[in-house]
Every structure is written in structure tokens, then in C-alpha cells.
C-alpha positions in Angstrom: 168.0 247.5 69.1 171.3 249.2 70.3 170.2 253.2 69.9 167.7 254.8 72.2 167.3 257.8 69.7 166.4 255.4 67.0 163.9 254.1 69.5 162.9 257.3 70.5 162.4 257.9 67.2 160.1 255.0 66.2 157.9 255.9 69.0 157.3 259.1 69.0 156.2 257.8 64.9 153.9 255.5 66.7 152.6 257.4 69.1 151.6 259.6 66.2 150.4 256.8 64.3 147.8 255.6 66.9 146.5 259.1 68.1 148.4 258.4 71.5 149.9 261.1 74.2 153.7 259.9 74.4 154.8 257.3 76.7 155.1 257.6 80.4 158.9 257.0 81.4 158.4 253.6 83.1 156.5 252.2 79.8 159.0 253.5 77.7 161.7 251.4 79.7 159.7 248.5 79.5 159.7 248.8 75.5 163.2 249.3 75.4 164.0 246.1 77.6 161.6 244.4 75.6 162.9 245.6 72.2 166.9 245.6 73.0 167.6 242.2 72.3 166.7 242.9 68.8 167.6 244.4 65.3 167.1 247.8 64.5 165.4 246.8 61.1 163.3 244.1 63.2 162.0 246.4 65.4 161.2 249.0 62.5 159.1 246.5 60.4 157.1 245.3 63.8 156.5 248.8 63.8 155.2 249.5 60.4 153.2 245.9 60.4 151.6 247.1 64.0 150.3 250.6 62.3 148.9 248.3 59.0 147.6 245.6 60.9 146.4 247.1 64.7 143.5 249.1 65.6 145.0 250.2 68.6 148.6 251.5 69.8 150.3 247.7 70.8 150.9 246.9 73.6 154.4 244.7 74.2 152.9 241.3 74.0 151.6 242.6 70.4 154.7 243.6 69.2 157.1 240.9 70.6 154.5 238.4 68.7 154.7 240.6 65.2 158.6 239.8 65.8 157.8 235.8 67.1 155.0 234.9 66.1 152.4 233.1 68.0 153.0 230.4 69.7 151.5 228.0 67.1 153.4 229.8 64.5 156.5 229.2 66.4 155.6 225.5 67.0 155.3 224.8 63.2 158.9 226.7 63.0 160.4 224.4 65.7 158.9 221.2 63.8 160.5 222.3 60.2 163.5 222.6 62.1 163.4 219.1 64.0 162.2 217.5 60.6 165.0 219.2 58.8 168.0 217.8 61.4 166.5 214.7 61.2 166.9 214.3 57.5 170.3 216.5 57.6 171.9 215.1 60.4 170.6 211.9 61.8 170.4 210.6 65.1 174.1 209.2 65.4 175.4 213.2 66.4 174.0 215.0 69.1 172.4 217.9 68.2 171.8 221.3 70.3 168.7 223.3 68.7 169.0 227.6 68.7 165.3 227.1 70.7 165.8 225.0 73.1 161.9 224.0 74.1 162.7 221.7 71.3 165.1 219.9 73.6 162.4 219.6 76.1 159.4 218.5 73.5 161.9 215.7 72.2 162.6 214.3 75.6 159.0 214.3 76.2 158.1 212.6 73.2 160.6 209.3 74.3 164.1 211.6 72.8 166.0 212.0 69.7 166.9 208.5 69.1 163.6 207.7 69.4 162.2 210.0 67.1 164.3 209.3 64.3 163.0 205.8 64.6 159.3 207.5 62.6 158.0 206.5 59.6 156.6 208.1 56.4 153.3 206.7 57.7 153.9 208.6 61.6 154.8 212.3 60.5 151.9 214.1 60.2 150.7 212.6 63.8 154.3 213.2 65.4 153.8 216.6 64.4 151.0 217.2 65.9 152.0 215.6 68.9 155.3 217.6 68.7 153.4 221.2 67.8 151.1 220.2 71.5 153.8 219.2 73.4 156.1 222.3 72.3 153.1 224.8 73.1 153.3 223.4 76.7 157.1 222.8 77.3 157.1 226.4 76.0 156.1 227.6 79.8 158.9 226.1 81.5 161.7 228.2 82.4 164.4 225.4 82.1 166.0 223.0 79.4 168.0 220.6 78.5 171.2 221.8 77.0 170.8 219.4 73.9 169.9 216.0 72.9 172.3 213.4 72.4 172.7 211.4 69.8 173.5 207.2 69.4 177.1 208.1 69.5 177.3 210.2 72.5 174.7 207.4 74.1 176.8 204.2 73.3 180.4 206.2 74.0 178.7 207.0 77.6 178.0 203.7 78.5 181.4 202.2 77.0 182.6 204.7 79.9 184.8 206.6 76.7 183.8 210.0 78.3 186.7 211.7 75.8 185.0 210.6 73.1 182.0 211.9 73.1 181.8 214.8 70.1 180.1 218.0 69.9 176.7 218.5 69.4 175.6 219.6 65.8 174.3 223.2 66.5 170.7 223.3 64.7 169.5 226.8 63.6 170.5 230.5 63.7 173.1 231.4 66.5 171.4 234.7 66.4 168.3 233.6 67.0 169.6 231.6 70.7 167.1 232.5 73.0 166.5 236.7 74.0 167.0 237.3 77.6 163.7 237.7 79.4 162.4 241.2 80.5 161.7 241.2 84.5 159.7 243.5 85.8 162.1 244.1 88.4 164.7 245.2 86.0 162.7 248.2 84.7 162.4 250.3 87.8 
């Protein structure tokens, strides 16, 4: 969300909405970190779901998962994706997901190479072992930068550094990871 009026603006209509005396000046900021990072229209439907859906005015952990989703919610999401590149791409090219706890859960659960070795028979459990594994990795603070691939593997060890290619970018580049609000920042 680039304009603060606009902001304002939505507020001040929620606010409203809920019955509420407007924001103090440190929760405001703490909105507006949180809500930054994204679309003007994303942050206006969160708003208009939060007055259908919520009792009470939300508080920013409401909001931000109106725009995410929950965590399962966003587990499911990072499967479809994973099951997806599999079937798109393979396991030959590297591959750098736009949510990169996906990195993490794949090297986990024995790495990409590995898990496009599944059969018909093993998806519904890898996905479940995925979906638990995600929900955890989910807490760490660091990643992998992406998963390689056979190619990128066997290159390595042939020592043909130069040749190693790219990794296929999986997902929405708008959707790369939001910068996290710190607490620090909003004083």
C-alpha cells in the first residue's frame, strides 16, 4: 500500500465499522508497516472481508491472515506449487520457489531429486508429510536460496562450475517474501 491517505482512509472506515475510537499514533504505524508491502486493492478487500466476517475490530495478525491465509492454508498452497514444478519442470533444473520455506521443507524431506523419485501410490502421504514439515520450517528465519536440480548436482561434482544453469523461478515474483515488521522499526 503506497498512500497513507488511502490508508488513512480505510481506517478511519473501519474504525467506524467496528464502533472503535480511532487509532493511537504508534498502532497506526504498526498497521501501516504491516500493510505497506501490499496492494492497495489487497488491503481494501482484507478490509471489507474483516467487517463481514469479524466480530471485533482486527487486530494485525487478523488481517495479515485474511491476506495469507492460515498457515495450513498456506501449506496446501506451497504443496500445489511443489506438485505443479514437479510435473512442469522436473528434477533435471534447479528450481528457486517465490516462498522459500519450500526450500527448507524439500531439503528436509531427503531434497528435490529425491522427491521427484514419488509414486502415484506416495502423494497423498508426501503431502501430508510436506503440509507438517512446511508448518514447522515456516518458523525459521533462514533458507536455502533454491534447490538444485540433477544437472546442477552432476555438473558440481564433474567440477564444470560454468555450467551449472539457472534455477527455474517457481511462482509469482510479486509474491517473493514481504519484509518482516520489527517492532523496533515502528517507534
Amino acid at each position: 500500500m503506497k498512500s497513507r491517505k488511502k490508508f488513512a482512509e480505510l481506517f478511519s472506515i473501519l474504525c467506524e465499522a467496528f464502533d472503535r475510537k480511532p487509532l493511537s499514533d504508534g498502532l497506526i504505524e504498526i498497521y501501516w508497516k504491516m500493510l505497506s508491502p501490499f496492494s492497495e486493492e489487497e488491503v481494501n478487500q482484507a478490509i471489507n472481508q474483516a467487517v463481514i466476517t469479524l466480530k471485533f475490530f482486527p487486530k494485525p495478525a487478523e488481517i495479515l491472515e485474511i491476506l495469507q491465509g492460515d498457515k495450513q492454508d498456506r501449506a496446501m498452497i506451497a504443496w500445489e506449487k511443489v506438485f505443479r514444478a514437479l510435473g512442469r519442470v522436473g528434477t533435471y533444473a534447479s528450481v528457486k520457489f517465490d516462498d522459500p520455506v519450500i526450500h527448507s521443507t524439500i531439503e528436509l524431506m531427503g531434497g528435490w531429486i529425491e522427491l521427484g523419485k514419488i509414486t502415484t501410490d506416495e502423494i497423498k502421504w508426501k503431502q501430508k508429510e510436506f503440509e507438517k514439515i512446511y508448518l514447522v520450517m515456516g518458523r525459521k528465519k533462514e533458507h536455502p536460496e533454491h534447490l538444485a536440480g540433477i544437472t546442477e548436482m552432476d555438473n558440481f561434482r564433474k567440477g564444470l562450475i560454468g555450467d551449472i544453469p539457472e534455477p527455474v523461478f517457481i511462482g509469482d515474483r510479486k509474491q517473493l517474501p514481504k519484509p518482516v515488521l520489527k517492532l523496533s522499526e515502528v517507534a
